[in-house]
C-alpha positions in Angstrom: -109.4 187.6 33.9 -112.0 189.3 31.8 -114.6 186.9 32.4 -114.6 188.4 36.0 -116.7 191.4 36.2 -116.0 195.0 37.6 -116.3 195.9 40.7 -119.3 197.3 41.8 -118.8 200.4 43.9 -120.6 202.7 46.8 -120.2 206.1 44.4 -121.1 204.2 41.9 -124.4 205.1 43.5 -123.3 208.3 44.3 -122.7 207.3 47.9 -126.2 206.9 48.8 -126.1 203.5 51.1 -129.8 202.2 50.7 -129.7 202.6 46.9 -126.3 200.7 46.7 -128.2 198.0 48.9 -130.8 197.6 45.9 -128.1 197.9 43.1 -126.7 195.3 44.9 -129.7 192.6 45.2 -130.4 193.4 41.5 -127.1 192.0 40.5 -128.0 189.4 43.1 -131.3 188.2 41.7 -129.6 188.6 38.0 -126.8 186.1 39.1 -129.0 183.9 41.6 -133.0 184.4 41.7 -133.6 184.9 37.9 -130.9 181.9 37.0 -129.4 178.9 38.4 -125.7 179.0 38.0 -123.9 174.8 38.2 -121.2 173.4 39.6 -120.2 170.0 38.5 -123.2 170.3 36.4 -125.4 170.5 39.6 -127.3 173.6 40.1 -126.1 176.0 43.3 -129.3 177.1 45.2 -129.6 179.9 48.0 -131.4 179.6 51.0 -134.1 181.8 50.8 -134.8 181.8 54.5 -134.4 184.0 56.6 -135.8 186.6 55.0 -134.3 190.1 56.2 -135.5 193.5 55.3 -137.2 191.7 52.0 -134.0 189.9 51.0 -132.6 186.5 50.8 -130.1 185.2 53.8 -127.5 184.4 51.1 -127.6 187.8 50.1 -126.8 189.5 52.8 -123.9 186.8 53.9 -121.7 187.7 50.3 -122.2 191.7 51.3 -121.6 191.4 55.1 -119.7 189.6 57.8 -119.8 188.3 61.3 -120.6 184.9 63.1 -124.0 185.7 65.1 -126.6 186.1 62.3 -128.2 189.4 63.6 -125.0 191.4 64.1 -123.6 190.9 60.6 -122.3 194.2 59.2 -121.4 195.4 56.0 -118.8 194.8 54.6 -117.7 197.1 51.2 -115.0 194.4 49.9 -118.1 192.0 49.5 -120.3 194.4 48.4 -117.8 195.2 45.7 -117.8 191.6 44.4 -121.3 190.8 44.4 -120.9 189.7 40.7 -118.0 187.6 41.4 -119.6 184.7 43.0 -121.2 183.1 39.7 -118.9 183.6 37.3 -116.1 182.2 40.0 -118.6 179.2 40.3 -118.9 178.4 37.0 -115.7 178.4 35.3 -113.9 176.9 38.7 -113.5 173.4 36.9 -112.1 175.0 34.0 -108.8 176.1 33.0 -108.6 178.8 35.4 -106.6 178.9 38.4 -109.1 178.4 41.1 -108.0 176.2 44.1 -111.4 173.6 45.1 -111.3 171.4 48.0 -113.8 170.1 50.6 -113.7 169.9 54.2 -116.2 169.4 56.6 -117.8 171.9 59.3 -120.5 172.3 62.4 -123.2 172.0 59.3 -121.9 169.4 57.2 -119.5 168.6 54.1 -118.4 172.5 52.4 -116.9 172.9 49.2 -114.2 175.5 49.1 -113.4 177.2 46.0 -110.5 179.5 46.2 -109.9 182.3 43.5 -106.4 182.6 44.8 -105.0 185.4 42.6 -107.5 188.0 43.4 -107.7 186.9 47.2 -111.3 185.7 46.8 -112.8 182.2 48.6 -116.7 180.7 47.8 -118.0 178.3 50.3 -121.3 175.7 48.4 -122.2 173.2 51.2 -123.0 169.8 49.5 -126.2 168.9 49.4 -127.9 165.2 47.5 -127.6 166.3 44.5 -127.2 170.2 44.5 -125.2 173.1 46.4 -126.1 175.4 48.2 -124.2 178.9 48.3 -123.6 180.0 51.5 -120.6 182.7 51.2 -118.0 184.1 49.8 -115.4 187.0 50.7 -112.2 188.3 50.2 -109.3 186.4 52.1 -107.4 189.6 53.6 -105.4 188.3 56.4 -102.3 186.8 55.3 -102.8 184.0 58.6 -106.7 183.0 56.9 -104.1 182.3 53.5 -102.1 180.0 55.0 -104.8 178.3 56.9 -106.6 177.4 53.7 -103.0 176.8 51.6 -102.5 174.2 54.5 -106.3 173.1 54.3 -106.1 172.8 50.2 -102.3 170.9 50.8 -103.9 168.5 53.1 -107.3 168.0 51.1 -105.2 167.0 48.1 -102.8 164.8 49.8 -105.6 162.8 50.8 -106.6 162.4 46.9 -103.1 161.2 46.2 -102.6 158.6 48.7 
């Protein structure tokens, strides 16, 4: 895997919280602000709104966790990848061994790509004729791996028949 880059650590920042925030959204913007990374030759697009502490929504959902928007918290696992989402995105139709399925939630049709061999899972929700990102995190719990095995399984059993 050495298209996938290093992880990006807190002492890499020498511990100081606030300036790993902004190392962090630099990598961000690199990956998502300042380009446009495809997906089945359709660009992947962040929602932009809302807008917290001066950064992007998307942003702060690949470096934290939690299901009611204003109690997300930080999460160092995600922070570490921040520079795994794009390169993940764009090489998942190639030869590399990333498991991509779609399934449908609350908000509509999701497309899950699954980086299975470093535990890693990106969630684009389809939009006419773009995606948007909207997560992605490291799949810790060996119960969240089966249910998306059995979610993948099922996904492509429905291609075959």
């Amino acid at each position: 895997m050495k298209w996938l880059p290093d992880l990006v650590l807190l002492s890499d920042s020498h511990g100081d919280w606030e300036e790993y925030v902004e190392t962090l959204y630099q990598y961000f913007c690199t990956d998502f602000v300042k380009s446009t990374p495809r997906y089945q030759g359709k660009k992947v697009v962040l929602s932009h709104q809302p807008r917290i502490l001066g950064k992007e929504a998307t942003f702060w959902h690949l470096i934290s966790g939690g299901e009611v928007e204003e109690d997300r918290i930080p999460d160092l696992r995600r922070c570490e990848r921040i520079c795994w989402p794009k390169p993940i995105i764009e090489n998942a139709n190639k030869e590399v061994c990333i498991k991509v399925w779609e399934n449908t939630r609350k908000k509509g049709k999701r497309v899950c790509l699954w980086f299975e061999e470093v535990d890693y899972l990106i969630i684009l929700a389809i939009r006419k004729g773009y995606f948007m990102l909207i997560t992605a995190y490291l799949v810790e719990q060996s119960h969240r791996k089966r249910k998306l095995q059995k979610e993948y399984e099922q996904y492509i059993g429905t291609k075959k028949s």
